[in-house]
Biopython code that builds the backbone (N, CA, C, O; Angstrom):
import numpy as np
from Bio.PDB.StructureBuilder import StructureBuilder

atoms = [
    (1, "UNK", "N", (47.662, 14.581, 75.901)),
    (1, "UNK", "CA", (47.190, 15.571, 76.848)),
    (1, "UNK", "C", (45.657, 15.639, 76.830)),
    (1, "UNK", "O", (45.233, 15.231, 77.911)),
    (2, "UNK", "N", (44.847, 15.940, 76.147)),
    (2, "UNK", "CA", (43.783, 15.858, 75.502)),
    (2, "UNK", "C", (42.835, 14.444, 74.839)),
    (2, "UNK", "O", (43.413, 13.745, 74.007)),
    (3, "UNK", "N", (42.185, 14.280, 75.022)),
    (3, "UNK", "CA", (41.394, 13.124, 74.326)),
    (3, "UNK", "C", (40.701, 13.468, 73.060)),
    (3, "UNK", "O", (39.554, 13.913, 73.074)),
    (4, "UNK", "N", (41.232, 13.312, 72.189)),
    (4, "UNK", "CA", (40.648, 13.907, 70.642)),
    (4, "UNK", "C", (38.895, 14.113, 70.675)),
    (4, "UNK", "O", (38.464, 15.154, 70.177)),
    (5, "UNK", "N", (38.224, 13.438, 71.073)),
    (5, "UNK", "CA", (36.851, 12.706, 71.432)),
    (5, "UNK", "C", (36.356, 14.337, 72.089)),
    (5, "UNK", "O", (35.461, 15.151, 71.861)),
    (6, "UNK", "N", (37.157, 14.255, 72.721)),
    (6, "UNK", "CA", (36.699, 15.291, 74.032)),
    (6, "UNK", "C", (36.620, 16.860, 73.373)),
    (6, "UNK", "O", (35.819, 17.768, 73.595)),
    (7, "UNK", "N", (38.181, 16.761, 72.171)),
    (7, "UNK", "CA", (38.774, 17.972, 71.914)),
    (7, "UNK", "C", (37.535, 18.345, 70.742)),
    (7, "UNK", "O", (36.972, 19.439, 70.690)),
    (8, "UNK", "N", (37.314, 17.431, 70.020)),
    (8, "UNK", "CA", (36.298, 17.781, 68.991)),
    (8, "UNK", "C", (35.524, 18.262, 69.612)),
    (8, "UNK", "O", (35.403, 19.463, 69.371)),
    (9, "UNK", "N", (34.639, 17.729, 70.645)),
    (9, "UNK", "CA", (33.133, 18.158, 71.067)),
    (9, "UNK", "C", (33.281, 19.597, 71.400)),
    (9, "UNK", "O", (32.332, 20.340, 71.149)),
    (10, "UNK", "N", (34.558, 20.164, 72.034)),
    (10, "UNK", "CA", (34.672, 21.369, 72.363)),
    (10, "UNK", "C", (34.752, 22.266, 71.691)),
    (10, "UNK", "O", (34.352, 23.383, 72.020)),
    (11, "UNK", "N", (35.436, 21.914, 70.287)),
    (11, "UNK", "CA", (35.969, 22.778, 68.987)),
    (11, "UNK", "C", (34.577, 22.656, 68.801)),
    (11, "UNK", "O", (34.319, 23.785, 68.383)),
    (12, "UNK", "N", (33.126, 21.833, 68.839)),
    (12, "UNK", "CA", (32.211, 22.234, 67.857)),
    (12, "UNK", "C", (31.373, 22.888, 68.744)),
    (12, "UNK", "O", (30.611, 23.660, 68.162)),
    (13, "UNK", "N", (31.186, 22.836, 70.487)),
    (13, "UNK", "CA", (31.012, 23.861, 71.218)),
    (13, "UNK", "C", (31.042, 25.234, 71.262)),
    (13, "UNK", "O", (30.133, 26.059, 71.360)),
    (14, "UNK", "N", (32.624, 25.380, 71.143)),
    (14, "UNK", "CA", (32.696, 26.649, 70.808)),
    (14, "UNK", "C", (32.281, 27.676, 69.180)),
    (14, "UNK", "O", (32.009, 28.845, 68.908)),
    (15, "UNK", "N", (32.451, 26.398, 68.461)),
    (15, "UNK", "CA", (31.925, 27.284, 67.472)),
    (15, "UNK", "C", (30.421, 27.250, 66.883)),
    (15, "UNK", "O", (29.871, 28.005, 66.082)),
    (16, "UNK", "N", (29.832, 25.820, 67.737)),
    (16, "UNK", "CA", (28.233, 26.545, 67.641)),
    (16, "UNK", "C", (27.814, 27.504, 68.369)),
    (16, "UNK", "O", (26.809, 28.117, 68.009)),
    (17, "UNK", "N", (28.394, 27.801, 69.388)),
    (17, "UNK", "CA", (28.256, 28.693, 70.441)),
    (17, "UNK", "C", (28.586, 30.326, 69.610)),
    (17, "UNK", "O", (27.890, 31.335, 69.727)),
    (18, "UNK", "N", (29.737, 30.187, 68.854)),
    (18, "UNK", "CA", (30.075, 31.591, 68.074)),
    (18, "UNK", "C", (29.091, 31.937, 66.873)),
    (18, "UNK", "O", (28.523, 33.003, 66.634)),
    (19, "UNK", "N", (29.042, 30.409, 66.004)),
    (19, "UNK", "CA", (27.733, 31.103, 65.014)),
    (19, "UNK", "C", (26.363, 31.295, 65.475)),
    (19, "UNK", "O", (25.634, 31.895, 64.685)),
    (20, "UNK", "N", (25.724, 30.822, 66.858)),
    (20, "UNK", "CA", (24.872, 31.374, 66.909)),
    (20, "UNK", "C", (24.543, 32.837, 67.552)),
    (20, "UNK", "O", (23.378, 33.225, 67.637)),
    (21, "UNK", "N", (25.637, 33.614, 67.995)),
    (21, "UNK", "CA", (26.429, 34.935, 68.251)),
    (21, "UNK", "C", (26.306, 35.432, 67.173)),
    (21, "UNK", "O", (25.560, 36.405, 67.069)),
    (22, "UNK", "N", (26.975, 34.938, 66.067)),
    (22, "UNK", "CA", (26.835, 36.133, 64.965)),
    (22, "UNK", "C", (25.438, 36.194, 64.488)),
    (22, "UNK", "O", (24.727, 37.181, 64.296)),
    (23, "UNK", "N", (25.168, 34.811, 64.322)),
    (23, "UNK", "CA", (23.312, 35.090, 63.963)),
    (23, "UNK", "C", (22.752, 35.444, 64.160)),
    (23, "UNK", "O", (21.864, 35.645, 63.331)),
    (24, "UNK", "N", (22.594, 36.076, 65.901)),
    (24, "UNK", "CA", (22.151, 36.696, 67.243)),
    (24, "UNK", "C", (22.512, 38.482, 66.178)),
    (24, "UNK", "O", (21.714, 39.274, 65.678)),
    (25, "UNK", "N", (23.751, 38.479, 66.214)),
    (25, "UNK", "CA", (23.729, 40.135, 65.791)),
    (25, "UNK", "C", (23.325, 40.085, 64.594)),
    (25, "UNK", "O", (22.421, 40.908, 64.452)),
    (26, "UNK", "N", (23.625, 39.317, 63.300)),
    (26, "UNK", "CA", (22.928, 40.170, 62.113)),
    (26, "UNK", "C", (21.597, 39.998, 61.808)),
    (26, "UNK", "O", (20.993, 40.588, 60.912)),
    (27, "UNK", "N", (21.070, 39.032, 62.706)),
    (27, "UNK", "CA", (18.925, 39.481, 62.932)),
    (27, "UNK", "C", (18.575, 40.697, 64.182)),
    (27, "UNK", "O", (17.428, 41.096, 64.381)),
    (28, "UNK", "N", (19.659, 41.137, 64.882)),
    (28, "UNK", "CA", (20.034, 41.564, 65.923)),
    (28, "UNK", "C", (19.302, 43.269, 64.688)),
    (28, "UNK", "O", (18.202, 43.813, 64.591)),
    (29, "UNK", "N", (20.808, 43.519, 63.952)),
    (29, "UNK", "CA", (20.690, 44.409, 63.147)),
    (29, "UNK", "C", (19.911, 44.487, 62.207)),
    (29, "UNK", "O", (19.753, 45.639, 61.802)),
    (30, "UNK", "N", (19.329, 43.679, 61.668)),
    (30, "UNK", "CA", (18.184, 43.523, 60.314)),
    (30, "UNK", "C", (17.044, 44.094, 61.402)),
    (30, "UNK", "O", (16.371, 44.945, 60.821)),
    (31, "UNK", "N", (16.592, 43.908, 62.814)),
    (31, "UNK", "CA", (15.563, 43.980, 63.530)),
    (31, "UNK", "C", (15.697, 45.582, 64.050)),
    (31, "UNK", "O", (14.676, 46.266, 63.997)),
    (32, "UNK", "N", (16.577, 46.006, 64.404)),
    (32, "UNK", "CA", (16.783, 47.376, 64.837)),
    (32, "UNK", "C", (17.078, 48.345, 62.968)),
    (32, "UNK", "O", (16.926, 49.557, 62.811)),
    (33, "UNK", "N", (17.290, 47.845, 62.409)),
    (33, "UNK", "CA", (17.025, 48.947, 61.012)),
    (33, "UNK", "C", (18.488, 49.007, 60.711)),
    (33, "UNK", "O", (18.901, 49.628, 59.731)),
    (34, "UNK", "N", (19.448, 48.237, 61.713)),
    (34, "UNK", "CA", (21.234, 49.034, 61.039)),
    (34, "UNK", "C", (22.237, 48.017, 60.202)),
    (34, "UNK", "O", (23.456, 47.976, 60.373)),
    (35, "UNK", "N", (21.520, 47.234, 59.301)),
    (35, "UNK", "CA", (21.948, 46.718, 58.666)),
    (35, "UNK", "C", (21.813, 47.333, 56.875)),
    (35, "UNK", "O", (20.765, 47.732, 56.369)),
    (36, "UNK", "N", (22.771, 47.281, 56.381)),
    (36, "UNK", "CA", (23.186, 47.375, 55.107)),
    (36, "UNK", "C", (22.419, 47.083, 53.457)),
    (36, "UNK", "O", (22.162, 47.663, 52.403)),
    (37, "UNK", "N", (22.290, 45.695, 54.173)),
    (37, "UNK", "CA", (21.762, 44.573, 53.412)),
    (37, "UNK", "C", (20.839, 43.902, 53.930)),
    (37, "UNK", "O", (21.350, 42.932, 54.491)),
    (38, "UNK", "N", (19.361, 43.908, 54.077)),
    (38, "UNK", "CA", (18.951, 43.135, 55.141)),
    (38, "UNK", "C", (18.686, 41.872, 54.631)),
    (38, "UNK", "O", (18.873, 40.805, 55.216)),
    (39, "UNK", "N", (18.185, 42.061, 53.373)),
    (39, "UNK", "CA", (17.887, 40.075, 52.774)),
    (39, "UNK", "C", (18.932, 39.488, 53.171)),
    (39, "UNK", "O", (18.636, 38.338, 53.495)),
    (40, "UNK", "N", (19.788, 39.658, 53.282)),
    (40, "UNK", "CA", (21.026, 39.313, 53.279)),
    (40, "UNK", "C", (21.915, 38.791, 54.808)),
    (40, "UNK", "O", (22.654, 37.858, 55.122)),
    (41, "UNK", "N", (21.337, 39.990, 55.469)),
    (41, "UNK", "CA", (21.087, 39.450, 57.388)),
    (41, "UNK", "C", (20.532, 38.756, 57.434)),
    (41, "UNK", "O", (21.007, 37.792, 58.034)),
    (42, "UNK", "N", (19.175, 38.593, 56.917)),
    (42, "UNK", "CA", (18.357, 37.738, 57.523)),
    (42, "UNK", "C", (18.306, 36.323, 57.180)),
    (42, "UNK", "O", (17.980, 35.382, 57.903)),
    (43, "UNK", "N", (18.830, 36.319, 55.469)),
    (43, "UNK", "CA", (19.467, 35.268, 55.084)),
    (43, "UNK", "C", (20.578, 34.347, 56.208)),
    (43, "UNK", "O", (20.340, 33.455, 57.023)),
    (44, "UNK", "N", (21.877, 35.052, 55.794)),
    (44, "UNK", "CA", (23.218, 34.913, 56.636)),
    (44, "UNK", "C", (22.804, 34.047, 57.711)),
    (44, "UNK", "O", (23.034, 32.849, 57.873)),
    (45, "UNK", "N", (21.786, 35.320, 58.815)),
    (45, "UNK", "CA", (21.759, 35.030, 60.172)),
    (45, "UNK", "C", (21.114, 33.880, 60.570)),
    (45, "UNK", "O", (21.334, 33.344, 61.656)),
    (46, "UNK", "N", (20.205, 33.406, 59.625)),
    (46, "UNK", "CA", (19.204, 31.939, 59.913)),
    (46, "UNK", "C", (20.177, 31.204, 59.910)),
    (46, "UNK", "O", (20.529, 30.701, 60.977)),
    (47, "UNK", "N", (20.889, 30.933, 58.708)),
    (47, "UNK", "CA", (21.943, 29.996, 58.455)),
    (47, "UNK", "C", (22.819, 29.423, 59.669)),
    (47, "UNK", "O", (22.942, 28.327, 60.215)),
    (48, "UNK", "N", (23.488, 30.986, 59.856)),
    (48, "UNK", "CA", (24.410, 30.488, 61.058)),
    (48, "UNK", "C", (23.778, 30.091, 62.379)),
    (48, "UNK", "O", (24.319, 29.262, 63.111)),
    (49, "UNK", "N", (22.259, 30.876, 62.781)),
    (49, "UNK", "CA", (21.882, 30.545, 63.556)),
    (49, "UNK", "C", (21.036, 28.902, 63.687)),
    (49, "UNK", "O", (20.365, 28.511, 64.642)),
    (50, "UNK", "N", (21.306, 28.239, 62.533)),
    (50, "UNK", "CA", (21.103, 26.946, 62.086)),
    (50, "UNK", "C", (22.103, 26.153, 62.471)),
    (50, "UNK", "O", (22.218, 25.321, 63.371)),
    (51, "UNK", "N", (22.904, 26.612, 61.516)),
    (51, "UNK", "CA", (24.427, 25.687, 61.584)),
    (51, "UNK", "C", (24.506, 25.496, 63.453)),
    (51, "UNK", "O", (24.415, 24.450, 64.095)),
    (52, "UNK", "N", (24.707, 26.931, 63.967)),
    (52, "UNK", "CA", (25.144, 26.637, 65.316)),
    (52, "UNK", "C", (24.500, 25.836, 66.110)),
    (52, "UNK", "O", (25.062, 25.135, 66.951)),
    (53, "UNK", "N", (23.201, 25.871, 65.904)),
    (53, "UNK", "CA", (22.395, 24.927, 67.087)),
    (53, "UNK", "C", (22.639, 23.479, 66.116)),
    (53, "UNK", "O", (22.830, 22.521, 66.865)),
    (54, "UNK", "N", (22.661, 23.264, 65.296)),
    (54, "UNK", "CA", (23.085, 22.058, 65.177)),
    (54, "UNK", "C", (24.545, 21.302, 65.455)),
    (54, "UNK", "O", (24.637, 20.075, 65.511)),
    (55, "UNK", "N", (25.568, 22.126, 65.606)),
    (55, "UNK", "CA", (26.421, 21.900, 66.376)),
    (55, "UNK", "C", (26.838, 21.140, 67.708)),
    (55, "UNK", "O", (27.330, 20.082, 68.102)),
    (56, "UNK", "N", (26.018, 23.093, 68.419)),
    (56, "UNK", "CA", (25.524, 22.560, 69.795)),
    (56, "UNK", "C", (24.889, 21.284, 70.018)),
    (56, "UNK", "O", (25.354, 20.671, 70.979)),
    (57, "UNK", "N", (24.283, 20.916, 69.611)),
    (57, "UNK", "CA", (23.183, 19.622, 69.320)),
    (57, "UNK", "C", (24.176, 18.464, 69.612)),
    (57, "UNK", "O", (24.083, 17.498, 70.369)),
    (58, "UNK", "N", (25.177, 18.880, 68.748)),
    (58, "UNK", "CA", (25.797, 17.236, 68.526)),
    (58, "UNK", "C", (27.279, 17.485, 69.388)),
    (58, "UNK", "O", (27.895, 16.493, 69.778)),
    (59, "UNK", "N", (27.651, 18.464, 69.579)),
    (59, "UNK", "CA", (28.414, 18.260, 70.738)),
    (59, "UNK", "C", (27.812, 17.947, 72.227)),
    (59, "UNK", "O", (28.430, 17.460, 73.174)),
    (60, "UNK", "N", (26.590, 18.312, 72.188)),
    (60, "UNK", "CA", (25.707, 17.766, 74.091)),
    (60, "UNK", "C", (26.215, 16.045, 73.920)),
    (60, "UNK", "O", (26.909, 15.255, 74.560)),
    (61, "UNK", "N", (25.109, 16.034, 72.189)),
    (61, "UNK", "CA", (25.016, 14.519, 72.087)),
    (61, "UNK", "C", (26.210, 14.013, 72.625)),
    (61, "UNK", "O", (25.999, 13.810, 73.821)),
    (62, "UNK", "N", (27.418, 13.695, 72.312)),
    (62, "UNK", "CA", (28.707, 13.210, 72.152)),
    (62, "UNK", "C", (28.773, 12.979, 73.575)),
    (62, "UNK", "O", (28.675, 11.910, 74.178)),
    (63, "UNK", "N", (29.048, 14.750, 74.245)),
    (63, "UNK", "CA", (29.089, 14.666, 76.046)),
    (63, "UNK", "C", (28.372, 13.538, 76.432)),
    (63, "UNK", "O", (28.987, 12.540, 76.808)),
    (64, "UNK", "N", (27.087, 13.559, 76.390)),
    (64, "UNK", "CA", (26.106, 12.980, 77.107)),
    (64, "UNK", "C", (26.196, 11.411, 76.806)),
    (64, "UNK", "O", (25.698, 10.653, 77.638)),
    (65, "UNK", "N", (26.879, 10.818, 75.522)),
    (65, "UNK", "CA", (27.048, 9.629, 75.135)),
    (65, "UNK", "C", (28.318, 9.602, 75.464)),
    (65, "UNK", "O", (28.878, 9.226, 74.434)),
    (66, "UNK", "N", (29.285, 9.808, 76.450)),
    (66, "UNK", "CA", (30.627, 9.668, 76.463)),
    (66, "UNK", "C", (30.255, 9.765, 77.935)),
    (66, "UNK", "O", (30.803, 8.783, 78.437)),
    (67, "UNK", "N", (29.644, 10.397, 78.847)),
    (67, "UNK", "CA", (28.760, 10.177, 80.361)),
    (67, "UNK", "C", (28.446, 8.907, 80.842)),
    (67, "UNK", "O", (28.700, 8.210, 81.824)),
    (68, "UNK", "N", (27.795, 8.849, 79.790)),
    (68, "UNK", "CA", (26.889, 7.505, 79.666)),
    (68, "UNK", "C", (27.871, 6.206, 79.627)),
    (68, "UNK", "O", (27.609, 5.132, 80.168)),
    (69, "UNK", "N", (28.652, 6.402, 79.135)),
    (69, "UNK", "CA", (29.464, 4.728, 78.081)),
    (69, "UNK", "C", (30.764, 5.261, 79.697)),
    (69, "UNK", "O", (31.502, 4.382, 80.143)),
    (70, "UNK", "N", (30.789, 6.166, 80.084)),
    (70, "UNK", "CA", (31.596, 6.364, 81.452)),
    (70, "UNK", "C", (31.077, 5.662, 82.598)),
    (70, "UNK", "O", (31.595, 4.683, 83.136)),
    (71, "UNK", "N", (29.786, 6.367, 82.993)),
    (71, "UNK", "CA", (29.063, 5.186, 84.098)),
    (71, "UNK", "C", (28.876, 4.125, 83.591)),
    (71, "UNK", "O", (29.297, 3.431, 84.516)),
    (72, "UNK", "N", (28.443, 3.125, 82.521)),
    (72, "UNK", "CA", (28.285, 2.042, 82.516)),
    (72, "UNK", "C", (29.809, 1.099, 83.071)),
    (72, "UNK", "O", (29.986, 0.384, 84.056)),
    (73, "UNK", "N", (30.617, 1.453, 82.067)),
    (73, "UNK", "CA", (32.048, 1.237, 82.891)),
    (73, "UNK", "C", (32.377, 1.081, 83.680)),
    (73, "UNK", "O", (32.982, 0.025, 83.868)),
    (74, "UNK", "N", (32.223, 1.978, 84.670)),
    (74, "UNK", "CA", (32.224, 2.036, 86.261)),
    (74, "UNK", "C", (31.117, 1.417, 87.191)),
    (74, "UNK", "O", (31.178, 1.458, 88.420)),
    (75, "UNK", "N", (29.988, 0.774, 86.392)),
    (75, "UNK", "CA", (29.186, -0.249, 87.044)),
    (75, "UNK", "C", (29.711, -1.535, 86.541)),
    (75, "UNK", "O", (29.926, -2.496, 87.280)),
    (76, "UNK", "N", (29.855, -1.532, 85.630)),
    (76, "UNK", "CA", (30.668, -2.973, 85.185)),
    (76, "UNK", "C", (31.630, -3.230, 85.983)),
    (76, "UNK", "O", (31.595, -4.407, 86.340)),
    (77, "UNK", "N", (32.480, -2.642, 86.424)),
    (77, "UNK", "CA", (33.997, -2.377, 87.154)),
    (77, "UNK", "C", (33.611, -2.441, 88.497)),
    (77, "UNK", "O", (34.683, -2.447, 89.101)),
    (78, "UNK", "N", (32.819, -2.487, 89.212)),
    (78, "UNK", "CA", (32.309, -2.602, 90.278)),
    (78, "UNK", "C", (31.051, -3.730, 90.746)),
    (78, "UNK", "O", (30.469, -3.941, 91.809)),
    (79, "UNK", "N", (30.992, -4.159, 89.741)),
    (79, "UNK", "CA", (30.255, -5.223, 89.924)),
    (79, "UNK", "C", (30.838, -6.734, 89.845)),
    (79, "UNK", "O", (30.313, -7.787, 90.207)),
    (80, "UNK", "N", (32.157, -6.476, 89.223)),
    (80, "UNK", "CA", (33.053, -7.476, 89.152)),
    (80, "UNK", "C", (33.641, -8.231, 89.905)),
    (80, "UNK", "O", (34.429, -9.063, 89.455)),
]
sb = StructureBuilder()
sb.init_structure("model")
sb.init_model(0)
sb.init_chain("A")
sb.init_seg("    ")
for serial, (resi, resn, name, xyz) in enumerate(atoms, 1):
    if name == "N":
        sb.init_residue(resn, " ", resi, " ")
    sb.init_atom(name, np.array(xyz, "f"), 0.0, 1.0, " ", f" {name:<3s}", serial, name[0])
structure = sb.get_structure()
């Protein structure tokens, strides 16, 4: 049903997309004063807001190299 290729890039989509959400709120809260723990937000929140864009990063990559290796295909296939 799915193309594994495809399914990964999305699973890491969505969840760079979610940790950089949470990272978003606990610098969110360390910045407005309503955090608990703030070393600890601000810690946390880099992290995830790390992790996630590196995610994001490499799920574009994948898209954009799976685009790519698509049109070449279809110029090959047409040039034939």
């Amino acid at each position: 049903m799915f193309e594994p290729d495809k399914t990964k890039s999305l699973i890491w989509t969505i969840a760079g997309g979610y940790l950089l959400y949470l990272g978003d709120q606990l610098l969110t809260d360390w910045f407005h004063g309503r955090s608990d723990y703030p070393v600890a937000s601000v810690v946390i929140g880099l992290i995830f807001v790390a992790f996630g864009g590196v995610l994001l990063f490499f799920a574009w990559k994948k898209w954009h190299a799976d685009d790519e290796n698509n049109q070449q295909k279809e110029n090959k296939e047409q040039n034939v």
